[in-house]
C-alpha positions in Angstrom: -16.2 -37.4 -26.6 -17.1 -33.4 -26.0 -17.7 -34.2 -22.9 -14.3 -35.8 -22.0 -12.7 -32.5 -23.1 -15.0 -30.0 -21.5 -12.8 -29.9 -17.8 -9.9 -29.9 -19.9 -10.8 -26.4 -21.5 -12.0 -25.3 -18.6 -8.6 -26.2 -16.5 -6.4 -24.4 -19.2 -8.9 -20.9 -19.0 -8.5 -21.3 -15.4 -4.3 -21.4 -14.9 -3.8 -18.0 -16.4 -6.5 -16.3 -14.5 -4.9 -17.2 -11.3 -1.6 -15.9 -12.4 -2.6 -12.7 -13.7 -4.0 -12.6 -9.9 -0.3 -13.2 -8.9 1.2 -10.4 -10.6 -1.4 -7.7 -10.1 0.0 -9.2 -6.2 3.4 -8.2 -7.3 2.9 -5.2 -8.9 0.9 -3.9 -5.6 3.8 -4.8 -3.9 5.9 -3.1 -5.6 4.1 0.1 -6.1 3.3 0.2 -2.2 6.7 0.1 -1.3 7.4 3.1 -3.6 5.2 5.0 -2.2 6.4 4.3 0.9 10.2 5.1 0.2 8.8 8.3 -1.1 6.9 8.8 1.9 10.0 8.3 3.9 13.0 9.3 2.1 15.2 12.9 2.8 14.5 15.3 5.9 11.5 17.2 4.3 9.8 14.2 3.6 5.9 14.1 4.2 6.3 12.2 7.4 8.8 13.9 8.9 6.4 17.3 8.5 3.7 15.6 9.8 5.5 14.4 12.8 6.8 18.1 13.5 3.1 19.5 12.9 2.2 16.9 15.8 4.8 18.3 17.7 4.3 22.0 17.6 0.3 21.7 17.5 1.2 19.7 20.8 3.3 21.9 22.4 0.9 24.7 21.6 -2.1 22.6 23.2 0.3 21.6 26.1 1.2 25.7 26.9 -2.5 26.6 26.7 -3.4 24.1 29.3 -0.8 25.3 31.5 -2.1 29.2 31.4 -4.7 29.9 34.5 
């Protein structure tokens, strides 16, 4: 008879295990995206200085190839 209900116990440990796996999912979701937004968000964000750094360190590269 214990070995009728061995899978059994082993089913139920099993179900919230891959649940837990579902929400950790979510929660990286979530978090990802705020960083994200945060990344993105207003005209001094991170991005948009890193995009103007690009530009300036290119223009500077650009004006020095140009010189004889």
């Amino acid at each position: 008879m214990s070995h009728t209900n061995e899978p059994r116990r082993v089913r139920r440990l099993h179900a919230p295990r891959s649940r837990q796996r579902g929400q950790a999912y979510a929660e990286y979701i979530v978090i990802v995206l705020l960083v994200v937004v945060v990344l993105i968000a207003g005209d001094n964000s991170v991005i948009a200085q890193l995009l103007a750094a690009f530009k300036s360190f290119y223009h500077a590269y650009s004006y020095s190839l140009s010189m004889p």
